[in-house]
Structures are given as C-alpha cells and as structure tokens.
C-alpha positions as CSV (number, residue, x, y, z in Angstrom):
1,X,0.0,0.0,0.0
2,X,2.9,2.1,0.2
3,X,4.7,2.0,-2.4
4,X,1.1,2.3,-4.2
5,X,0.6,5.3,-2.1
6,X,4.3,7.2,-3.3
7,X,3.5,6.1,-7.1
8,X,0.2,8.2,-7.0
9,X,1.9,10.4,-5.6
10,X,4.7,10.8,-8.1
11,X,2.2,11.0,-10.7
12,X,0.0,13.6,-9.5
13,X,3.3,15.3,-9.4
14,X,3.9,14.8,-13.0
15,X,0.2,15.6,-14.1
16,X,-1.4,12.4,-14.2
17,X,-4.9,11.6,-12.4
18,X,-5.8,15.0,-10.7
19,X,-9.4,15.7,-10.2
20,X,-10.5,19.2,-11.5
21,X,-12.0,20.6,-8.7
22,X,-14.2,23.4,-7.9
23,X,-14.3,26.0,-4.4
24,X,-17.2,27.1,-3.2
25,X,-16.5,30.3,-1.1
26,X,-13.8,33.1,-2.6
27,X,-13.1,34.2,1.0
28,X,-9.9,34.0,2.9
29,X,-10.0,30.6,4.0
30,X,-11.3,29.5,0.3
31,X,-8.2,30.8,-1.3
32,X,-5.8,29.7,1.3
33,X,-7.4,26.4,0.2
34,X,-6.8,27.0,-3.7
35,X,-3.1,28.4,-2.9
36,X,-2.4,25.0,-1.0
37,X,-3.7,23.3,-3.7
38,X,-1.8,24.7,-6.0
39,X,1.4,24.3,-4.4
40,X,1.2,20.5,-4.0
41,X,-0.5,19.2,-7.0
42,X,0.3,15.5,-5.1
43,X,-2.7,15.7,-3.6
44,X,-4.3,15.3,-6.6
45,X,-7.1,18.3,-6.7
46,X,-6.6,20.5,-8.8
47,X,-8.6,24.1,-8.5
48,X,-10.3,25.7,-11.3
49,X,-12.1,28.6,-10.0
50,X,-14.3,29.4,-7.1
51,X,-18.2,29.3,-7.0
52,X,-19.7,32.8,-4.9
53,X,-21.6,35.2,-5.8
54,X,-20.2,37.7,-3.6
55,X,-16.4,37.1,-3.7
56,X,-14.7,38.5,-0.6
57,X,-11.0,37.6,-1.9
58,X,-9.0,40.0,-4.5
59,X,-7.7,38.0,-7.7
60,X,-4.0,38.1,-6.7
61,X,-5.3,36.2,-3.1
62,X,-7.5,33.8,-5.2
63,X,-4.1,33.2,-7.2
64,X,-5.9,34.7,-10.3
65,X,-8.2,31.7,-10.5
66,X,-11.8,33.3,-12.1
67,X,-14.7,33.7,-10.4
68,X,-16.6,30.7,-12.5
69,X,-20.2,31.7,-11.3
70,X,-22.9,31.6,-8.2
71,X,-23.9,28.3,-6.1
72,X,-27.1,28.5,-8.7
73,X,-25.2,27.5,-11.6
74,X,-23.3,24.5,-9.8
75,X,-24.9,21.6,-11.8
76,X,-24.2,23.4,-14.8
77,X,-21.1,24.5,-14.0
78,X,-20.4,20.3,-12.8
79,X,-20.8,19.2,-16.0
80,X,-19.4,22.0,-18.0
81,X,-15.9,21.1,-16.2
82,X,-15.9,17.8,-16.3
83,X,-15.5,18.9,-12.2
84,X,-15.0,15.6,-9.7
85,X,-14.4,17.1,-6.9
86,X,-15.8,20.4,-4.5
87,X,-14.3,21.5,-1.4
88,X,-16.7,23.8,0.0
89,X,-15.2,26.7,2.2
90,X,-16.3,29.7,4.1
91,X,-19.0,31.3,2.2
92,X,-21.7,34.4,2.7
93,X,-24.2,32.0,1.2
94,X,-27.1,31.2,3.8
95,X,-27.4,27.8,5.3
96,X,-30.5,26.8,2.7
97,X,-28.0,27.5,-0.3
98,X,-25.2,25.5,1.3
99,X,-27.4,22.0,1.8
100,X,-28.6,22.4,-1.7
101,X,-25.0,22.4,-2.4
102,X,-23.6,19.0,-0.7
103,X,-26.9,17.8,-2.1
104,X,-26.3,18.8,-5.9
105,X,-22.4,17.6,-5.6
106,X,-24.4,13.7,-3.7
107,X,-26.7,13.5,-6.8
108,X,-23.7,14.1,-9.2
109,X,-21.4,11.9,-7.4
110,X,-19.1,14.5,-7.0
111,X,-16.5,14.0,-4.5
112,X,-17.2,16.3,-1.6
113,X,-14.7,18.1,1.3
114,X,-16.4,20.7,3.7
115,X,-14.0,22.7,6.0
116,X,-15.7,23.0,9.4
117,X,-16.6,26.1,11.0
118,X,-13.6,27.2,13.9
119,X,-11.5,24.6,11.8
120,X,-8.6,26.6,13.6
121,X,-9.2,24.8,16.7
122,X,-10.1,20.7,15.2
123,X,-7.0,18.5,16.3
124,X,-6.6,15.3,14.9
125,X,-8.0,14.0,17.8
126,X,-11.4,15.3,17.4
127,X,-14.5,13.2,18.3
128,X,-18.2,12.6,17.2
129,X,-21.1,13.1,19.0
130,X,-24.8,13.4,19.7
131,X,-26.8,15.4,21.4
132,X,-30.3,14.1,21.3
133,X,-29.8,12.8,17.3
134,X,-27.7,16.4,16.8
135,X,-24.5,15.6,15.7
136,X,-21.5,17.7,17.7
137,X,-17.9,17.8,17.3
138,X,-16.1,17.5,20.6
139,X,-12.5,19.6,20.6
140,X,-9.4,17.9,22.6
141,X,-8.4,20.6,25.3
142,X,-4.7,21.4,24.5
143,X,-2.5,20.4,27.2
144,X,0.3,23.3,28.2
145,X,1.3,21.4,31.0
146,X,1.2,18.6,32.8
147,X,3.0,14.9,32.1
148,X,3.7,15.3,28.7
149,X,4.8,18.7,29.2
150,X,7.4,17.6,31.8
151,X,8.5,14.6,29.7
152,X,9.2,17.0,26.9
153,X,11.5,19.1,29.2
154,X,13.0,15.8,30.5
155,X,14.0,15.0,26.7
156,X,15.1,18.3,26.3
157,X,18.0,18.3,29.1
158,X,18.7,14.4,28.0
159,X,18.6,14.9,24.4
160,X,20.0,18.5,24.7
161,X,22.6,17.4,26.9
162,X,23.9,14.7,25.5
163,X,23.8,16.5,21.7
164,X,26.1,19.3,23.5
165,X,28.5,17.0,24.8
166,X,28.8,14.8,21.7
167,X,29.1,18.1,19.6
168,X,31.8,19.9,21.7
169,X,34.7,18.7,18.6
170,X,32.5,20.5,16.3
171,X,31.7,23.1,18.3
172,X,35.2,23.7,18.2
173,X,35.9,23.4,14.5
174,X,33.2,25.7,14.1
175,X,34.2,28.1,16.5
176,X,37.7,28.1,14.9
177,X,36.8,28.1,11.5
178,X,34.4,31.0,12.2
179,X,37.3,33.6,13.7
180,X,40.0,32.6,11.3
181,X,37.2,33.8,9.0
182,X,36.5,37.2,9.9
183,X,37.2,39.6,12.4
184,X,34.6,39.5,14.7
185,X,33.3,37.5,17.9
186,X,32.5,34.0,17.4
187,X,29.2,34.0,19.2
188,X,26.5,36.0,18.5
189,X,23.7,36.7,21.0
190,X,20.3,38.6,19.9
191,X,17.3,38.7,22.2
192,X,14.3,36.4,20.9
193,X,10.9,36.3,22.7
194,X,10.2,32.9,24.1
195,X,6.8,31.8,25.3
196,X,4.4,34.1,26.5
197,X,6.8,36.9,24.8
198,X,9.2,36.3,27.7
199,X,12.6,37.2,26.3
200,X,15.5,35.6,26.5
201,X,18.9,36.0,25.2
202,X,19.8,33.4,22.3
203,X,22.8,32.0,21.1
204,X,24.5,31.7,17.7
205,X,27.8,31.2,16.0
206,X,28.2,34.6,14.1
207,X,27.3,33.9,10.3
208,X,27.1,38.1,9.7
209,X,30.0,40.6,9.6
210,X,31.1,42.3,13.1
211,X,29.7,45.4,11.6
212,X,26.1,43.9,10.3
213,X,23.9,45.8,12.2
214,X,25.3,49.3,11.9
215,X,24.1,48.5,8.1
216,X,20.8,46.1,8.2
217,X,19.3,47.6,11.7
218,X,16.1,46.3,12.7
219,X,16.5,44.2,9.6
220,X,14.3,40.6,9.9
221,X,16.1,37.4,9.9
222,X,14.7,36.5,6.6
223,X,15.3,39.6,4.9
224,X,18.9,38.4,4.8
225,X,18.3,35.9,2.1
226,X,17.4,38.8,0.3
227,X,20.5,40.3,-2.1
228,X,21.2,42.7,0.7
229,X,21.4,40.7,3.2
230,X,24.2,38.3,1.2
231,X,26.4,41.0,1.5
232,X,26.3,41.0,5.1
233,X,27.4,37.2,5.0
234,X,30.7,35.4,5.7
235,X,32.2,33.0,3.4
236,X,31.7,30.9,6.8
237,X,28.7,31.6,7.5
238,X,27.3,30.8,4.1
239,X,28.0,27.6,4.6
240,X,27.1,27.4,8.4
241,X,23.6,29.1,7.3
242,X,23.1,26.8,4.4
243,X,24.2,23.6,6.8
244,X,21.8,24.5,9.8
245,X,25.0,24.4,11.7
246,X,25.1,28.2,13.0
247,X,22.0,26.7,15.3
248,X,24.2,24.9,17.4
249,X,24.7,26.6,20.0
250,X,21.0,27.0,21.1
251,X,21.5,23.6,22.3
252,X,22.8,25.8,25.8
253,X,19.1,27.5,25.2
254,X,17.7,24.0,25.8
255,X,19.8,22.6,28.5
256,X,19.1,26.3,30.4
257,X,15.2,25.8,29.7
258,X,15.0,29.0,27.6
259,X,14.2,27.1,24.6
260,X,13.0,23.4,23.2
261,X,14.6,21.0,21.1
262,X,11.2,21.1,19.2
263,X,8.7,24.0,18.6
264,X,7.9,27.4,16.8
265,X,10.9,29.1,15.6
266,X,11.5,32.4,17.8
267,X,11.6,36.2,16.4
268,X,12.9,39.4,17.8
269,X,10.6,41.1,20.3
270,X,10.3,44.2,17.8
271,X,9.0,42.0,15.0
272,X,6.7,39.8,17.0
273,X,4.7,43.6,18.4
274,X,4.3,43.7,14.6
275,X,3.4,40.3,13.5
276,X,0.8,39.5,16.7
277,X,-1.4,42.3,14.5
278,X,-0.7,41.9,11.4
279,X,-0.7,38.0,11.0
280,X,-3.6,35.6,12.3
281,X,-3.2,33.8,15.1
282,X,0.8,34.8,15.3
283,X,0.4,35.1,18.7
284,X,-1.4,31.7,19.6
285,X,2.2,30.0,18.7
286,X,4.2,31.6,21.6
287,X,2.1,29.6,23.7
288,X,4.9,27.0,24.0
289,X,8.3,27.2,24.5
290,X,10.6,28.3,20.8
291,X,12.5,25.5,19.0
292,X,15.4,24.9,17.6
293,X,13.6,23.5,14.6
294,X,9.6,23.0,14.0
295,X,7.0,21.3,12.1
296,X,7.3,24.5,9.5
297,X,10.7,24.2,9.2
298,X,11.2,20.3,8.3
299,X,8.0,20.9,5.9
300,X,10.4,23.1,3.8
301,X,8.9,26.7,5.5
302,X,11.8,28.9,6.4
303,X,13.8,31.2,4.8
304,X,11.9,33.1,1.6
305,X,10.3,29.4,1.3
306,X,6.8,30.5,1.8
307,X,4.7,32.8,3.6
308,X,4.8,33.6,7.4
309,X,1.2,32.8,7.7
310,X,1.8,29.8,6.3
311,X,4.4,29.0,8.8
312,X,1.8,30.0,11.7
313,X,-0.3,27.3,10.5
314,X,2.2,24.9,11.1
315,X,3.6,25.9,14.6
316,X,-0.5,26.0,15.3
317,X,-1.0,23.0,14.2
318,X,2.0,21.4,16.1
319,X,0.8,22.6,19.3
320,X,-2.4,21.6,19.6
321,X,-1.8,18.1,17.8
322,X,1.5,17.3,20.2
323,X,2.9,14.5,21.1
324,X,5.9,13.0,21.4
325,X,5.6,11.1,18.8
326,X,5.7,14.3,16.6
327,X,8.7,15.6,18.1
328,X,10.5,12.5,17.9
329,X,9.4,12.3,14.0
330,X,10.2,16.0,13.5
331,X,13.9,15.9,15.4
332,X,14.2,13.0,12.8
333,X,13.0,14.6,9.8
334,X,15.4,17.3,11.1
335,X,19.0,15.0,11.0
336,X,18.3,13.6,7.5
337,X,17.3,17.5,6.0
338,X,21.0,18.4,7.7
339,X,22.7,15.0,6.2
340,X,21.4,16.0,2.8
341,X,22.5,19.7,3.1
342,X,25.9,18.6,4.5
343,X,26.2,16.9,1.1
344,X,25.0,19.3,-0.6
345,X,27.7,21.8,0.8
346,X,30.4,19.4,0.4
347,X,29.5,18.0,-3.2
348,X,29.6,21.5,-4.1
C-alpha cells in the first residue's frame, strides 16, 4: 500500500490523475485552500475557479483563479468542467443554499470536502457526538502542561545534553573556523521572545560581519536571504547558514530551559509587536516554549520558502496536535534535512 501510495503520488506530481476541482467560497480561508492546492498538485485536486456570488477575496489572493459563477449555476457548471471534486469553504451564502450544495455535488457523485466552522481549533483527535440525534464535534483541550509537558523538558535536558557534549569537537571546528574567517566575535547573542513573549537571550555562531547591524538595523532574519542581506554574509557563515549548523549553540538555550529542542521558531521582540497584528493567530504559537527546529521548518517553510502565515499554520498545528511522537518524527525529519544539506555543501 505504500509503495502504491508514493507512485500516485509521483504521478500527480507529474500531471497524471488530478481531479478538477471546484471551491465554493472566494473568502480568505477558500483561497488559502486554492493556494495549497496549487502548491502541491500531489494531492491530486486540482482548482479551477471558485463558485460565490459575492467574492470576498481580490484576484491576486485567489491566485488569479476566475470567479466561475454563483452556487445556482453549480450543476451546470459540474458538468461544463468535467469537475470531480468540491471543497466547500467559508461562504456568505445562507445555510438553505449550502445543503442544496452538498446535495447537488451527492446526486452528481461529485466528491465532496467541507471545511468545518472554527477549523482553527479541530486537532486530529477530534470526536463525534450526539446530542439528542444532533451531531456535535467535541475539541481535545490542548494540554500546556502537565505529564507530557514535563516529559518534553526531561528529553530536552537528555537529548539536549547529550547533543552538547557529543558536539563539543564540532563546536570547536566551528568556532575556529568562524574567527579565522572574519574579524569579529565568534558567538553572537540577539534577544528572541520565548513563550508568553518572555525574552530571553539566544545564542549563535556569528554567520554576519562584526559590523552587520550598523548597516541592516532592525532588519528581519529572513530579509537576509534577500540580495542585501548576502552581503552582510561570511564565506563561513554561508555555509554554516546553508548547513543548519550556525543553530548549534541554542543547544545551551535547551539545556538552560530557555528554549526546546522542538517547537515554533523564535523572532525578535520588535517584529513579534508587529506580527501578533498583522498575521492571524501569530500570537497563539508563543504559547509553547521556541524551537530549535519545527514542524514548518522540516516541511520546507523557512527562509523566503513561503509565507509567514503559512508558517503560523504549522507551529498552530503542532501545538495543539503534540505529542511525542511528533517531536521524535520532526527531530528526525530534522537529522536527515541536515545530512542532505551537509552533502550538498560538500559536493559543491
């Protein structure tokens, strides 16, 4: 079944057996369902438009898919398509329109996907109810604390430890390697907010020149992936950056309880003022402790690799579906991303 499994999924990949498929809602959450789409055609829908007479999303959020008609026209527009599939988001449509939709898409044996009201908050733990014949869905509390909260901190002094100790030769190498480089301190230390905004101080080996932030400022982390912030690279630290390696010393973070092994990636207190208000839900991922690497970051989401909201969707969805399974699978997703960049670097 597996090997089935990743030869469908090469093949969607490659064009083969995607299901045209229609959106009904042009909102926000409709066309962060076309973008995601879009991006991994392995999933094997691919959007076409969006059905909604009153579109709420610009073009350039819809990712210029057209606006293919209203939910009146949807058994015209079914067979017009060739359409097998409908995932049927947010929409300003009244509840009466909506049935007549997942009963239009039954009778045409259209595959059908309805994202749930509050769908922010559904774990994969979520359970089905009744309530005299009504049908509920119950929501897992999210445990902050407790036993599996203490068991992650126990793995984070063991694992943390031990990875400091074992790492001390490289530590070294690196630490060498980065003042024969440049002039310049071999550690740097930049304030990060941790959880519940409480900053602390975090540890790096310097990848920037001494003089970096007499020319970037307030500049944010990603922004130096930009051309300007190249500049402001080492020959060192291009390779230290590229490598993951430059993380290193955060392991002292861990051991010291300032950070995780696992969990959202930490900003500067200036830039997380300005993100809790400009990005949803930015501030719901500061409700654990940071991480030296994530579920956004082994998923490819770091650097200019994708948006910062999408990123928030991923540290969301870590914390309220932990456990430590998942942070065993993502500190292993982790070693094999480094192996291949470590190849990568010396290949090159």
């Amino acid at each position: 079944r597996t090997v089935v499994r990743m030869a469908q999924r090469w093949l969607r990949r490659k064009g083969y057996g995607r299901k045209v498929t229609l959106i009904v809602g042009a909102g926000h959450v409709g066309s962060l369902i076309a973008q995601r789409l879009l991006r991994h055609p392995e999933l094997g829908l691919w959007p076409i438009g969006f059905v909604d007479k009153d579109p709420l999303a610009d073009s350039s959020e819809r990712s210029h898919l057209p606006i293919l008609g209203s939910s009146y026209r949807l058994a015209a527009l079914l067979e017009e398509h060739d359409v097998k599939a409908v995932v049927v988001a947010f929409s300003t449509a009244p509840n009466s329109v909506m049935l007549n939709i997942v009963r239009t898409c039954q009778e045409k044996g259209v595959e059908l996907a309805v994202v749930p009201r509050l769908f922010e908050t559904i774990t994969t733990s979520v359970g089905f109810e009744q309530i005299r014949g009504i049908p509920v869905i119950g929501v897992r509390r999210i445990r902050l604390s407790g036993l599996g909260w203490w068991l992650k901190r126990l793995g984070d002094v063991l694992i943390g430890g031990t990875l400091l100790v074992l790492a001390s030769p490289l530590l070294a190498a690196i630490a060498l390697a980065v003042k024969l480089d440049s002039p310049g301190p071999v550690f740097y230390m930049q304030e990060r907010a941790g959880r519940d905004g409480v900053s602390y101080w975090m540890y790096k080996f310097r990848t920037l020149r001494a003089d970096a932030e007499t020319h970037t400022g307030e500049m944010w982390s990603d922004a130096l992936d930009s051309d300007k912030g190249q500049d402001m690279v080492t020959r060192m630290g291009r390779i230290l950056r590229v490598t993951s390696l430059d993380e290193l010393p955060q392991l002292i973070n861990v051991v010291k309880g300032e950070m995780s092994l696992v969990g959202p990636r930490p900003e500067r207190p200036l830039f997380v003022n300005q993100f809790v208000h400009d990005i949803y839900r930015y501030g719901d991922r500061m409700r654990v402790k940071a991480g030296m690497t994530g579920w956004a970051q082994v998923h490819g989401l770091k650097g200019n690799n994708g948006s910062l909201a999408e990123r928030v969707e991923y540290d969301n969805y870590y914390i309220e579906n932990w456990t430590p399974w998942l942070d065993s699978r993502i500190l292993l997703m982790t070693a094999q991303q480094i192996y291949r960049d470590l190849r990568g670097v010396s290949q090159a």
